[in-house]
PAPA-276937 format. One line per field, with one value per atom (N, C-alpha, C, O): residue number from 1; atom name; x, y, z. Coordinates in Angstrom, 3 decimals, decimal comma. Example, Ala and Ser with C-alpha at 12.3 -4.5 7.8 and 13.67 -1.06 7.14 Angstrom:
# PAPA-276937
pos <- 1:1:1:1:2:2:2:2
site <- N:CA:C:O:N:CA:C:O
px <- 13,190:12,300:13,200:14,236:12,850:13,670:12,900:13,409
py <- -5,690:-4,500:-3,300:-3,319:-2,250:-1,060:0,030:1,138
pz <- 7,800:7,800:7,800:8,465:7,080:7,140:7,870:8,039
This chain:
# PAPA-276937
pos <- 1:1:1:1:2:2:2:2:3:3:3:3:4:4:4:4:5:5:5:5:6:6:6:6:7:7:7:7:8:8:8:8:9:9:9:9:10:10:10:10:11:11:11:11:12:12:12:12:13:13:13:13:14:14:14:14:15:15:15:15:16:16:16:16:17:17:17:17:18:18:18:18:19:19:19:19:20:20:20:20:21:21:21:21:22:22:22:22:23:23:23:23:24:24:24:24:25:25:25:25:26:26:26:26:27:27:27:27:28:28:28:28:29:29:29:29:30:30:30:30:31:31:31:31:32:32:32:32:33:33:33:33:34:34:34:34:35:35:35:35:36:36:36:36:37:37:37:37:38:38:38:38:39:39:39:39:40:40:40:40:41:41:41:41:42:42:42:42:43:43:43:43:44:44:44:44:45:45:45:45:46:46:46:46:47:47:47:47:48:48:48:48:49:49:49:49:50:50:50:50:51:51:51:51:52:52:52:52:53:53:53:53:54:54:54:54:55:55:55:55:56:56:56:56:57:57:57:57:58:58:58:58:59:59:59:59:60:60:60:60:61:61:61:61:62:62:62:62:63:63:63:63:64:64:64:64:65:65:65:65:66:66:66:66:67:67:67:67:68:68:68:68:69:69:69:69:70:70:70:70:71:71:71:71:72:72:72:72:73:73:73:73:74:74:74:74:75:75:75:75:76:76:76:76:77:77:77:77:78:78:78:78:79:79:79:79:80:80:80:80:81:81:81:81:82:82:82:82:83:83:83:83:84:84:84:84:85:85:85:85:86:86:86:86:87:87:87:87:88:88:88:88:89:89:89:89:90:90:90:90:91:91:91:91:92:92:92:92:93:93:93:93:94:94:94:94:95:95:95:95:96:96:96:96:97:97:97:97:98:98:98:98:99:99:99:99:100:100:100:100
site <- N:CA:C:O:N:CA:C:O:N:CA:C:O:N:CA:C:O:N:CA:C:O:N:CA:C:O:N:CA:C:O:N:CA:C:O:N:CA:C:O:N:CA:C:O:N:CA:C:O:N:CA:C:O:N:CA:C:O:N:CA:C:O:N:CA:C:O:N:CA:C:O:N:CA:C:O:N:CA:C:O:N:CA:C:O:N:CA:C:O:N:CA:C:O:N:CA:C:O:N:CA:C:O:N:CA:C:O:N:CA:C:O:N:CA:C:O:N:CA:C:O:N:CA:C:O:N:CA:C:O:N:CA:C:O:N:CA:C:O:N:CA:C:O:N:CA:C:O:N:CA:C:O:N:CA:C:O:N:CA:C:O:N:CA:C:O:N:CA:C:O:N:CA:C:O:N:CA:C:O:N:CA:C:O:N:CA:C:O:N:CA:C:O:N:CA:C:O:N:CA:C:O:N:CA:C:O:N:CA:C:O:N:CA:C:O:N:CA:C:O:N:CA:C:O:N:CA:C:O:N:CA:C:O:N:CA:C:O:N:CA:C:O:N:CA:C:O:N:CA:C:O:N:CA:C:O:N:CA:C:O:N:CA:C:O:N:CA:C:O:N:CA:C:O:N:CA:C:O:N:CA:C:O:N:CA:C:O:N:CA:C:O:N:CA:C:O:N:CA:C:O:N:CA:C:O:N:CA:C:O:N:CA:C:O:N:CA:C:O:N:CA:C:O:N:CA:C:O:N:CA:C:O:N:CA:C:O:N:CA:C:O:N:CA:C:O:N:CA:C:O:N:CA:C:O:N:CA:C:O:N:CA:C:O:N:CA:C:O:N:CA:C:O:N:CA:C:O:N:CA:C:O:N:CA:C:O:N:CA:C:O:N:CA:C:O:N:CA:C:O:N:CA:C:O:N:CA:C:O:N:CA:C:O:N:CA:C:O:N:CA:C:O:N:CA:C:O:N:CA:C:O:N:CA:C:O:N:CA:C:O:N:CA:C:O:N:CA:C:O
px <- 36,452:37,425:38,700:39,409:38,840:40,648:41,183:40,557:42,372:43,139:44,240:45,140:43,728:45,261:46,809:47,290:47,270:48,637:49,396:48,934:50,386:51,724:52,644:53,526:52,882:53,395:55,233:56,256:55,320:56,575:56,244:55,150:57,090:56,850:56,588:56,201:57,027:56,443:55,294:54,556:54,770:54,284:52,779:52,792:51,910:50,888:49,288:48,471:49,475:48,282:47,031:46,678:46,258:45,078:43,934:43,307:43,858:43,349:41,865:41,778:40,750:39,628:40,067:39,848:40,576:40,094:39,293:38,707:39,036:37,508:37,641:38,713:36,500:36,762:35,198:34,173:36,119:35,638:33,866:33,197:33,562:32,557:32,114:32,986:30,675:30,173:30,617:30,067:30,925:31,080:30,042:28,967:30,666:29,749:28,543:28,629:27,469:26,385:25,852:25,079:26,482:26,092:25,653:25,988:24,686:24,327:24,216:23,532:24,890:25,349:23,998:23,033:23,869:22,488:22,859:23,907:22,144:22,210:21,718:20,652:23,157:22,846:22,512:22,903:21,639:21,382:22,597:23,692:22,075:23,039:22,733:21,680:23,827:23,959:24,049:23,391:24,676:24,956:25,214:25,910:24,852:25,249:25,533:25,122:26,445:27,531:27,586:27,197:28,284:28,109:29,762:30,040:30,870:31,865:32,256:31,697:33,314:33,343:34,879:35,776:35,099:36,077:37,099:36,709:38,479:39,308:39,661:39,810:39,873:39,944:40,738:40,171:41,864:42,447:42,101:42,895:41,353:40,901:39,399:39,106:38,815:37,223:38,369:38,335:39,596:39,733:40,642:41,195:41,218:41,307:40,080:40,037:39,080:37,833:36,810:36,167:37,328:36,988:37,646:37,212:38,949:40,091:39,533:39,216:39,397:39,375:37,348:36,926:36,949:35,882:35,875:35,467:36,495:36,742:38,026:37,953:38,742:39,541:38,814:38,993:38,098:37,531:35,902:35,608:35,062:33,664:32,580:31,376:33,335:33,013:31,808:32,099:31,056:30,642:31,236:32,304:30,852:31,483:31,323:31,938:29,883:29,989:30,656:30,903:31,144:31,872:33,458:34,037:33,751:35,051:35,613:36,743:34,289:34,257:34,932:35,937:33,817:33,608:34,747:35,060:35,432:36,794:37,897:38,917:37,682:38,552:38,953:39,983:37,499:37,143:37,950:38,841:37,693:38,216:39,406:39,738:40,264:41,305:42,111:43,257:41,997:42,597:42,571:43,516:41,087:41,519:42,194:43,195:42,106:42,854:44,451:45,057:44,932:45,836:46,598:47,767:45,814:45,920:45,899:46,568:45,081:45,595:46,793:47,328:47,109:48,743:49,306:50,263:49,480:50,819:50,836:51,815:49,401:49,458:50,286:50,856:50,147:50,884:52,399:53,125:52,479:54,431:54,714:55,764:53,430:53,887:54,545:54,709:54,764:55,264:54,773:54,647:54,568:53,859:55,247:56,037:55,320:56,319:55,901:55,514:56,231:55,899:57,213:58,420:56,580:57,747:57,461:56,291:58,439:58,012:58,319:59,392:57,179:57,156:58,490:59,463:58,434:59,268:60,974:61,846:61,207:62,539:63,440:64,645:61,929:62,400:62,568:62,737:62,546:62,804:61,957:60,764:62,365:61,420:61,194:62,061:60,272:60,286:59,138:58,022:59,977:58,741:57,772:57,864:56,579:55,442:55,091:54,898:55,085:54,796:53,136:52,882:52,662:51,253:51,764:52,369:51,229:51,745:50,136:50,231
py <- 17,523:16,575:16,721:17,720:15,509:15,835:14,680:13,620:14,842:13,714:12,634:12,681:11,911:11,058:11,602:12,218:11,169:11,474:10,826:10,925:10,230:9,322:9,898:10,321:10,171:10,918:9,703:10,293:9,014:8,246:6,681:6,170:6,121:5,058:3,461:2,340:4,105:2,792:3,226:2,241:4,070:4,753:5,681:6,894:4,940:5,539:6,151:5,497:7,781:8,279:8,435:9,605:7,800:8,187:9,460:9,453:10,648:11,617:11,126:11,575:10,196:10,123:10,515:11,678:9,741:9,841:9,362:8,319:10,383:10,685:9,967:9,465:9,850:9,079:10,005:10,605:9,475:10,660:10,360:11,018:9,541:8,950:7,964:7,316:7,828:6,614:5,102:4,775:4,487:2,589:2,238:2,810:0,841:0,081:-0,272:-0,806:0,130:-0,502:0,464:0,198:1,458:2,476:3,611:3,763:4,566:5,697:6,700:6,565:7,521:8,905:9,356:9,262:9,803:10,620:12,537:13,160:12,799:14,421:14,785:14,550:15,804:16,834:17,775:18,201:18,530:19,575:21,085:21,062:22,283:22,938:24,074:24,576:24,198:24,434:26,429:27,264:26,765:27,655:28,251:27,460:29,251:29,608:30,565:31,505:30,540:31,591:31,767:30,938:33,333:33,364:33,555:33,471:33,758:33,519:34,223:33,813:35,331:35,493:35,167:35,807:34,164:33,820:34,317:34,666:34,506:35,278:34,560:33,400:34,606:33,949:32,870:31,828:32,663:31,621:30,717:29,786:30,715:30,163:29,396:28,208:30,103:29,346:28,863:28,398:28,395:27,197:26,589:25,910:26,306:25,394:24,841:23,619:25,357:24,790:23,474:22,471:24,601:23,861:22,406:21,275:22,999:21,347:20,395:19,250:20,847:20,285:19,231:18,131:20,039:19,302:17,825:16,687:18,430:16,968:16,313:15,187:16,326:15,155:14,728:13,516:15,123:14,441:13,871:12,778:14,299:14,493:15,144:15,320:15,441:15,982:17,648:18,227:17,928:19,236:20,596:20,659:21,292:22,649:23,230:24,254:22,294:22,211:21,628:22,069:20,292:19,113:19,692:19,732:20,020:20,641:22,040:22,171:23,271:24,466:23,803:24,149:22,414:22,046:21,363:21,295:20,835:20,107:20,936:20,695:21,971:22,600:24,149:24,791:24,206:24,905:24,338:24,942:23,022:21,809:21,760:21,996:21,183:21,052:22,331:21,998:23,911:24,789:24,902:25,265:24,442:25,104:23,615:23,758:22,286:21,308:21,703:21,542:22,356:22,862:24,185:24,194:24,910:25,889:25,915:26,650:25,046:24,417:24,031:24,479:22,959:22,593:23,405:23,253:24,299:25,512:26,418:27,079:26,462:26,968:26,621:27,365:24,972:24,149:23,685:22,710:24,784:24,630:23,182:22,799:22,830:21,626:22,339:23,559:21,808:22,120:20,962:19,757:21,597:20,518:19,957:20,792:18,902:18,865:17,352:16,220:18,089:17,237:16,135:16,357:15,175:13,979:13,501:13,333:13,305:12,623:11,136:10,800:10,077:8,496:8,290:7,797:8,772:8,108:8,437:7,584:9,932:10,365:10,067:9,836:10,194:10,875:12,168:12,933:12,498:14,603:15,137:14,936:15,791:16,426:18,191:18,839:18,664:19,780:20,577:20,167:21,993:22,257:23,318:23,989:23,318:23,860:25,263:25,173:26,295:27,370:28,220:28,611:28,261:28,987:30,853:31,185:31,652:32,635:33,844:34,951
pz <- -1,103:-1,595:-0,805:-0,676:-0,303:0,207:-0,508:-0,537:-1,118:-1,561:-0,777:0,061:-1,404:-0,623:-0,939:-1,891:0,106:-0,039:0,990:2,127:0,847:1,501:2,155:1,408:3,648:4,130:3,887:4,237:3,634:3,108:2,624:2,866:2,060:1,593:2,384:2,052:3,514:5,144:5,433:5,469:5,640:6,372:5,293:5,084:4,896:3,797:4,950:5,597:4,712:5,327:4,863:5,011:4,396:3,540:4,039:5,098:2,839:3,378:2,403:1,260:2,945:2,282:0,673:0,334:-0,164:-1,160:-1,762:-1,470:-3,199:-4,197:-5,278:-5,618:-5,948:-7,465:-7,926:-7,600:-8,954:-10,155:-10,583:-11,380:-10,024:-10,929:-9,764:-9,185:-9,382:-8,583:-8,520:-9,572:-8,284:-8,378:-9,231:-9,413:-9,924:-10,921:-9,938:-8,832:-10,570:-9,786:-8,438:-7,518:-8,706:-7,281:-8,160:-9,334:-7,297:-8,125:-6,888:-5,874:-7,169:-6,396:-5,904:-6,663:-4,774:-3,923:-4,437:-4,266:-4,785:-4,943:-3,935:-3,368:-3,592:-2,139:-2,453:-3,540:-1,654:-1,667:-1,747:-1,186:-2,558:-2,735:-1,482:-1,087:-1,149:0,604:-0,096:0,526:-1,019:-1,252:-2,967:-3,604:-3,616:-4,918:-4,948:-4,268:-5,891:-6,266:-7,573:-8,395:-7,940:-9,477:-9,396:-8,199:-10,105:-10,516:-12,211:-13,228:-12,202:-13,361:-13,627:-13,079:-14,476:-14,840:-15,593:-16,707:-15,361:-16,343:-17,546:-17,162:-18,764:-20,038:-19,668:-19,995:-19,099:-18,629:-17,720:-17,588:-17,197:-15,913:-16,945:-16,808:-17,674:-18,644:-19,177:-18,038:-19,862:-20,730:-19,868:-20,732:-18,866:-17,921:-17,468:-17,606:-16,976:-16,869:-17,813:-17,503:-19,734:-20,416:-20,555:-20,775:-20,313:-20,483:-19,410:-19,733:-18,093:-17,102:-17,291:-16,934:-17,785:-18,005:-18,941:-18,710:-20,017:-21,030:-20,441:-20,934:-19,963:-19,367:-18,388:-18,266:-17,649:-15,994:-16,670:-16,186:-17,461:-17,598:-16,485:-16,671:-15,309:-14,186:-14,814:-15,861:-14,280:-14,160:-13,904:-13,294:-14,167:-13,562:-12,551:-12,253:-11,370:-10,147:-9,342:-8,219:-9,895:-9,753:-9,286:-8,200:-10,383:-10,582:-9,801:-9,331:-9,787:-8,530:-7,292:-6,671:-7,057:-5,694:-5,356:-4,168:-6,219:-5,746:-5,695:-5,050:-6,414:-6,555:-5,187:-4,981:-4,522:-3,147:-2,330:-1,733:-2,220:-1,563:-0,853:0,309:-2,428:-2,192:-2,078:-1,776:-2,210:-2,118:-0,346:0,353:0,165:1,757:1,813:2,516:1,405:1,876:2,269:3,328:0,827:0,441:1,624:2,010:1,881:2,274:4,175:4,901:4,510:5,404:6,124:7,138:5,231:5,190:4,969:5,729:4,424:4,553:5,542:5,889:6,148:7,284:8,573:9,371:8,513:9,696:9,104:9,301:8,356:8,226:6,645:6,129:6,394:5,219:3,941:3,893:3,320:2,022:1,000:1,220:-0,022:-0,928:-2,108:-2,548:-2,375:-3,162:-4,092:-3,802:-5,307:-6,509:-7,223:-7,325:-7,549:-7,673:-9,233:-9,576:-10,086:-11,312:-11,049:-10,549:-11,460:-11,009:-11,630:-11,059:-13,010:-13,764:-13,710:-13,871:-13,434:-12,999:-11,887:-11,794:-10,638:-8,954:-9,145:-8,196:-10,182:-9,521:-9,101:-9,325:-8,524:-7,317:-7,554:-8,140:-7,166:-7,566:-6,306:-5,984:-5,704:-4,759:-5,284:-6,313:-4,104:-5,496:-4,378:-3,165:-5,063:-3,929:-4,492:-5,631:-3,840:-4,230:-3,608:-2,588:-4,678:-4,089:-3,978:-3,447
């Protein structure tokens, strides 16, 4: 998964974005699982998972896998000097986000 994101408001970069769920009338091909892993989760992390499941309906492969994803997406970019920074639609405040 890489998400979109707008490098300014002239100027919109689309990084392949995902949707949550196949198109009306389309039905998803199952890929093969390239790799498995077991994972033991810290109590906080299983009920983010749990939340994250009932808001999205996504799987818990679904959700691993986006979540693999977007961390090297993520992780990436901070490598090449970006900074991630979060905006409220409704305020404009801005707020920067540091992974530590």
């Amino acid at each position: 998964m890489q998400p979109t994101f707008q490098t300014s408001a002239s100027d919109p970069e689309e990084v392949n974005a995902l949707a949550a769920s196949p198109a009306a009338g389309h039905t998803a091909r199952p890929q093969a699982a390239s790799e498995r892993i077991t994972v033991a989760l810290i109590p906080a992390a299983a009920d983010h998972l749990r939340r994250l499941q009932q808001r999205t309906n996504l799987s818990k492969t679904d959700l691993a896998n986006r979540a693999i994803t977007s961390y090297e997406f993520l992780n990436a970019q901070f490598q090449e000097g970006h900074e991630l920074i979060i905006r409220d639609g409704r305020t404009g405040k801005t707020e920067l986000v540091r992974f530590l």
